[in-house]
N, C-alpha and C positions, 0 to 999 in steps of 0.2 A: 241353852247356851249360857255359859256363865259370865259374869260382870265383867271381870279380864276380857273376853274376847268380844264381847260387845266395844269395850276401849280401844280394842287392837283394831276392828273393822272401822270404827269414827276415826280414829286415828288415819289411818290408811285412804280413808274417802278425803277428810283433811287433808293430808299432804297431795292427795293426785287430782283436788280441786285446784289448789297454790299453785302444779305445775304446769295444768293446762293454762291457768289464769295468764301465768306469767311468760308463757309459750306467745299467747295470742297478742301481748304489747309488743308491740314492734319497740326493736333497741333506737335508741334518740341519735338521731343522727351526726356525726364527728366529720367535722371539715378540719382539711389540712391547712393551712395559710403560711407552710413553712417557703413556700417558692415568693412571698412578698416580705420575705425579710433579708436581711445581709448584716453579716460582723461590719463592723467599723472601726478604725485606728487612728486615733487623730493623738498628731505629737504636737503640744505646743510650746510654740520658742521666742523670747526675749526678741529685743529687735534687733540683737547683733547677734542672733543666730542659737543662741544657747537653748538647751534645753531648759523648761521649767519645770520644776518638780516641786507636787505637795501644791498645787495651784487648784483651787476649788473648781469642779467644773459642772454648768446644768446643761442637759439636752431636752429639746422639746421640740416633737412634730408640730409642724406647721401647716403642713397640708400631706396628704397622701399620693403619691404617686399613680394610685387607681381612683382615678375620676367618682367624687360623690358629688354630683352635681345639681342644682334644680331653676327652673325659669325663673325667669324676674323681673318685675314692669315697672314700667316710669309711674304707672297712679296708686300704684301700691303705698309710696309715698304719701301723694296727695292725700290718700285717704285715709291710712294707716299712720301717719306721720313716722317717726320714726321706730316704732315699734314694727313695723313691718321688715326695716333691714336690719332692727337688732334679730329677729325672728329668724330672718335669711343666713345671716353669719353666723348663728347657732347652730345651723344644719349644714350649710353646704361649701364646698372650697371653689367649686366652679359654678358660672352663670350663667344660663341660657337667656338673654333679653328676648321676651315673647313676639313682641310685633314691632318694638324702634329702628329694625334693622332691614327690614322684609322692603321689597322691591314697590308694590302697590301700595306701603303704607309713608313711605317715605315721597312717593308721588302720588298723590293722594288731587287728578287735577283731570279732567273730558280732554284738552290740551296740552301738550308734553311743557314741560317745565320744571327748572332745575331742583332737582332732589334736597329736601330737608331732612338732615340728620340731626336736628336740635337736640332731640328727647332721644337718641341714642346718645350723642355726645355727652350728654348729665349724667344717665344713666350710665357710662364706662367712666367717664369721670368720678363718679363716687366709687364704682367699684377698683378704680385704679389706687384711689385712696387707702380703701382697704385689705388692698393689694389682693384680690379674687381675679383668678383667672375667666377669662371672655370665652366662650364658644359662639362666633359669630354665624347667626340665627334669622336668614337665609339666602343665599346669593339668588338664587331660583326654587322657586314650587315647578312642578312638574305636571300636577292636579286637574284644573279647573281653569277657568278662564278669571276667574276672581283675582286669583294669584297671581295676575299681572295687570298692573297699569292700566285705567279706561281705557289714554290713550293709545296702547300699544294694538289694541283688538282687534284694528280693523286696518292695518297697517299691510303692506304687499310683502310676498315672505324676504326678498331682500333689505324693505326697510325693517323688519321685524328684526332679523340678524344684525343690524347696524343698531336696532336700540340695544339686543344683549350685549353687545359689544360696548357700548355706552354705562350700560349698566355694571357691567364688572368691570371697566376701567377708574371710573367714580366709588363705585363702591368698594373695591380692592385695593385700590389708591387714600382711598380720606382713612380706612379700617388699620392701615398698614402699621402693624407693630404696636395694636391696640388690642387683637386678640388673637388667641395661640391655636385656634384650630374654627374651620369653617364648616359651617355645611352647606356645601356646592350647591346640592341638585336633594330634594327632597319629593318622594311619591316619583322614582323615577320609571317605573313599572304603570302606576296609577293611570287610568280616566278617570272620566268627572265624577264617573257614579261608584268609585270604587274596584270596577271591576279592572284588569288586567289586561291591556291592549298591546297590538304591536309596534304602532305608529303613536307616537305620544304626541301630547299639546305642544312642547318646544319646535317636536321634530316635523309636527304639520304645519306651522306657524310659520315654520326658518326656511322648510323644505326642503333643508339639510338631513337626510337620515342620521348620519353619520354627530348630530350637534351635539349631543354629550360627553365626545370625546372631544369637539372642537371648544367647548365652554373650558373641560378640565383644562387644557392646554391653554388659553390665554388665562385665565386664574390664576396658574401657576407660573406664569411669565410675569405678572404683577405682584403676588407672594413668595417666595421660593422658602418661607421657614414654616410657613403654618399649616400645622396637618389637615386634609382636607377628610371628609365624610362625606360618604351618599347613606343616606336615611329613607327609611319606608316602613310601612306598617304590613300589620298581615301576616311579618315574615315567621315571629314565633307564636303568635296569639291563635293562626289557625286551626281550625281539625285536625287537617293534615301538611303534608310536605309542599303541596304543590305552589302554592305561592314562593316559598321558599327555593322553590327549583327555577322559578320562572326569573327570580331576581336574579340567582347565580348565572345563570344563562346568558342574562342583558349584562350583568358588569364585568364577567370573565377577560373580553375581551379589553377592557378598560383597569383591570387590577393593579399594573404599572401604576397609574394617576393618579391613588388616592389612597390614602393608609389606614381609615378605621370605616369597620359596616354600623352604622347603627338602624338599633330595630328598636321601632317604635313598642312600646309595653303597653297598648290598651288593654285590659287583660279582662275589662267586665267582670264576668261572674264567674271567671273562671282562671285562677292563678294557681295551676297546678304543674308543678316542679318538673314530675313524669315529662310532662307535654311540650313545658319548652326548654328544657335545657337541652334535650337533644338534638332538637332544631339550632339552638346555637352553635353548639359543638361539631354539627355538619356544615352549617354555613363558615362559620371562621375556617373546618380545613376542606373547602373545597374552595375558599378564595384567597384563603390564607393571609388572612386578618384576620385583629382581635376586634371584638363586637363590644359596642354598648348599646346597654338597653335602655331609650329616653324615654324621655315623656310620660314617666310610669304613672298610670292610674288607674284604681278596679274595684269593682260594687260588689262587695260580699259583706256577710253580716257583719255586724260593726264588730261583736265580741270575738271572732276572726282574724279581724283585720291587724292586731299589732303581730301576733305569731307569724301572719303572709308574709309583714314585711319584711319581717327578721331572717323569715326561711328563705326569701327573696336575695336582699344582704348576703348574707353567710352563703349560700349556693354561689353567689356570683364573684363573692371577692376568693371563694376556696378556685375557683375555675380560672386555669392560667388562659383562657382563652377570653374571659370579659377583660377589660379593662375601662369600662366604667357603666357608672349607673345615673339618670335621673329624673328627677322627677318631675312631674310636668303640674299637676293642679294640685298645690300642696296647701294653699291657704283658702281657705272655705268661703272669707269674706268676697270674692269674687264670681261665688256659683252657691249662693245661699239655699237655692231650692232644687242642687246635685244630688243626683243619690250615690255616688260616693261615698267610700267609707275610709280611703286613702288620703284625705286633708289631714295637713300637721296640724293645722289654728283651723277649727271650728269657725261659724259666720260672725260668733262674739267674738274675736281673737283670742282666745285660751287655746293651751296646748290639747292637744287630745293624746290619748294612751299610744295612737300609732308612733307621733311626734314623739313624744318619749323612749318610746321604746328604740329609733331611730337614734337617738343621742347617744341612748345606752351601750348601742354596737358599736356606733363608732368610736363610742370613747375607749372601747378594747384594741381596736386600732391604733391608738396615739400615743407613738413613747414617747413614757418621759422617763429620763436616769438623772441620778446627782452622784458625784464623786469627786475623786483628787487625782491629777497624774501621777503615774508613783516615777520615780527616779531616774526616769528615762526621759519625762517631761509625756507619757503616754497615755491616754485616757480611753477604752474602747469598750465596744457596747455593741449590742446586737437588737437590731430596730427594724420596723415597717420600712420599704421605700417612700422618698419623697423628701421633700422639703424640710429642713430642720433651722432651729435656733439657738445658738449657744451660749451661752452666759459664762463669763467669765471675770469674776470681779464685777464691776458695774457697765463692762464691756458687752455690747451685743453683737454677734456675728451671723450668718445663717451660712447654712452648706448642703448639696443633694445629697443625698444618697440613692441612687440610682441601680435599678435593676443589673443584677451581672452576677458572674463567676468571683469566686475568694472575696476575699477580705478588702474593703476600701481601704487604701491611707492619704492621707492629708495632715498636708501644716498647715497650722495656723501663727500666727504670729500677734501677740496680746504687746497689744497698743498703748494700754492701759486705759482708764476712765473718760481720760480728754476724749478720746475718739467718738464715743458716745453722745459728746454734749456739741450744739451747733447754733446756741444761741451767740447776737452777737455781742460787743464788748459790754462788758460789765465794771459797772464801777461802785454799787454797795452790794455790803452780805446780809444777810439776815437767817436766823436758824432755826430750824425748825424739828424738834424730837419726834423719831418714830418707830416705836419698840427700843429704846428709850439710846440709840442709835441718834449724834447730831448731826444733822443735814444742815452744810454750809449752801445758802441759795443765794446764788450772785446775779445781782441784778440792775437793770440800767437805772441812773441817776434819776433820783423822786418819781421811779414805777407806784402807784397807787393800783395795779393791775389785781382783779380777785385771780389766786392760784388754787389748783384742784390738786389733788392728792389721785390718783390714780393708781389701780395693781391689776395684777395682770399673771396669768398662771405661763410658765415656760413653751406652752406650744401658741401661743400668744392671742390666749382668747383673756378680752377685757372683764374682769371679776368686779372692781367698784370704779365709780369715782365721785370723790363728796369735794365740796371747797374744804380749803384752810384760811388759814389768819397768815399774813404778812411775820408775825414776828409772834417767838414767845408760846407759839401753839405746842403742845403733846398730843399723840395720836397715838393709838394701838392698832393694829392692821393682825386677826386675829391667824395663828399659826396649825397649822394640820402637821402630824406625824411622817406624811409622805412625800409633800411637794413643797420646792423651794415658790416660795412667790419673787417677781420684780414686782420693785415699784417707780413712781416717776412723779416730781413734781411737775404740772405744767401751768403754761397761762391759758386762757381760756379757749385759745386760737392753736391747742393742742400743742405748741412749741414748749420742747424741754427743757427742765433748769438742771434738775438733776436725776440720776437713777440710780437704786442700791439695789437689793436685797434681801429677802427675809430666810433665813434657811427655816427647814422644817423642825419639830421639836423631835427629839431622840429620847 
């Protein structure tokens, strides 16, 4: 055989090595996310109605209209100081409070005695500040006898029904219009030991068969705005369906009462896509509800674990049927000797590669645009649902955008800069350069007060804040090619003096 056809035969092994090679990789998977976005039209007008035209404008998400949500505890704090909720606000738009809210923890007594909400009340209180929305975390467990008050345990089943009745009027009532969705009845399926019974703790307790149709109905007689949940585990983490068939079963006839399933995501050592997204997809349409999956946490190799979460992610926000995700033991310093491999902060507080890689996607989620209305006073854009922020001159506004059919439109009407500012009367100025930009700062008579220079990127997550000098100071606040930053001077007590600015460089 001669040298040519020795080339021709390598050659030929060559190429039908390359095509089987290339046969065997599976193609990388492509999610849709075109059903979480909507055109938008926003026309802005003068206050006596006119169009503005040539009027600079920035947009920025503010939070997502599909739930990225994860728990949050009052000692996190204590222990964490504030690194802990700068940690939180980095990751998540919604809050599950772990245990400040829970029935046995709030009555924490052998003798019934009135419910202390302290370490809730802080804890929504800070979170109201920064303006995160509440998934209030739990009206009732369904579980175990832990799950309810010492005192309640030994109670006859009609006074046992007169404390739930106690219980959701107090805690429905103090809660009210502090957070936007509940979770009613959690393990409502569950016995103590896990396994699947017919007769459950409430319903032998009350004696009531029928009591978790009677809890949803007075709930809802004390909230009528806040979406309710029934939660449980088991339902997609199984083997198989049958946990899963056993919950549709017990809530069917209850589907009227309550508008989101969630399923708990323990998921162990085994977070495989195959296994539960079709479990969700059967449960949402056979109860027709959209599912979130809480509490996510699962023990697989660590060099695994950021790709899970991502496949996680991306699978759930492409499925019109989740509408939200979270997570449950995200910071390490509170289960140091876990084997988890799903911690955002490690037991030193440092981000780990999952944490990261979780920023990453969702930062693909978060529009931001800058432009100008053209001639019509018209500005539109095509974005994620949810929550947005609008910048207009040194004006801030926010506006939804919400799931639906065609094109949103909305006016806005630009106020100009005063509407911004809310400090009270002012009677000296002082000025202060920034990006060589003069900021007039008006301020009350002989203020000696230290002010912070704060900025802040358009979907309104905090970028710095340093002090300034009273008078006479220059500042550079440094410029990126793509996003406009605001800024704001404040006092220390976060009230505003002033807000500009900084467009991007071109």
């Amino acid at each position: 055989m001669d040298r040519n056809s020795h080339k021709q035969i390598a050659s030929f092994i060559s190429l039908l090595i390359l095509i089987c090679f290339f046969t065997e990789i599976p193609a990388e998977q492509e999610y849709d996310y075109n059903h979480r976005k909507r055109d938008c039209e926003i026309t802005l007008l003068s206050t006596s109605g006119e169009p503005l035209a040539g009027t600079s404008v920035g947009i920025g998400l503010i939070r997502n209209d599909f739930t990225f949500g994860g728990t949050i505890r009052s000692d996190g704090f204590d222990s964490l100081d504030d690194d802990y909720g700068e940690w939180f606000l980095s990751y998540f738009d919604v809050a599950t409070p772990e245990n400040e809210m829970k029935w046995e923890n709030v009555m924490k007594c052998a003798q019934k005695c009135n419910p202390d909400f302290s370490k809730a009340d802080s804890l929504l209180a800070w979170l109201e500040e920064k303006k995160i929305a509440v998934r209030g975390h739990t009206l009732f467990s369904n579980e175990k006898e832990d799950r309810i008050p010492e005192w309640t345990r030994n109670l006859s089943t009609s006074e046992f029904k007169q404390a739930l009745q106690e219980r959701i009027n107090t805690a429905m009532n103090h809660f009210k219009g502090k957070v936007d969705l509940w979770d009613i009845i959690n393990e409502i399926c569950h016995g103590e030991d896990g396994s699947f019974i017919s007769s459950s703790l409430l319903e032998t307790k009350s004696g009531d068969p029928d009591i978790l149709r009677w809890i949803l109905d007075e709930a809802r007689k004390k909230d009528s705005s806040a979406n309710f949940i029934i939660n449980d585990y088991s339902l997609i983490t199984s083997d198989d369906q049958t946990a899963a068939d056993k919950f549709i079963n017990k809530l069917k006839p209850l589907s009227s009462k309550f508008e989101i399933v969630g399923a708990k995501g323990h998921f162990g050592a085994n977070i495989n896509k195959d296994s539960w997204e079709p479990k969700i997809n059967y449960i949402a349409q056979q109860l027709g509800k959209p599912v979130w999956i809480t509490d996510v946490d699962f023990s697989i190799d660590v060099n695994q674990a950021p790709d899970k979460i991502e496949e996680l992610m991306r699978a759930c926000f492409a499925n019109p049927k989740v509408s939200g995700l979270t997570i449950g033991s995200w910071c390490g310093a509170f289960e140091p000797h876990s084997d988890l491999s799903s911690f955002f902060i490690d037991s030193l507080n440092d981000e780990t590669p999952v944490g990261e890689r979780w920023r990453e996607v969702r930062d693909e989620w978060k529009t931001e645009t800058i432009g100008s209305t053209d001639e019509s006073g018209k500005f539109t854009f095509n974005g994620f649902h949810g929550k947005y922020q609008i910048l207009i001159s040194c004006y801030l506004d926010t506006f939804y955008l919400e799931p639906g059919e065609g094109t949103k439109t909305l006016n806005i009407t630009h106020l100009g800069g005063a509407a911004a500012h809310h400090a009270p009367a002012r009677q000296k100025t002082t000025r202060i350069k920034i990006n060589g930009i003069t900021a007039p700062i008006k301020l009350p008579a002989h203020c000696n007060r230290q002010l912070f220079l704060t900025t802040w990127s358009l979907a309104g997550k905090q970028l710095s804040r340093s002090p300034v000098e009273l008078a006479g100071g220059k500042y550079q606040i440094p410029t990126v090619s793509s996003s406009c930053r605001v800024f704001r001077i404040e006092t220390a007590d976060r009230q505003t003096l002033y807000s500009g600015k900084i467009s991007p460089v071109r």
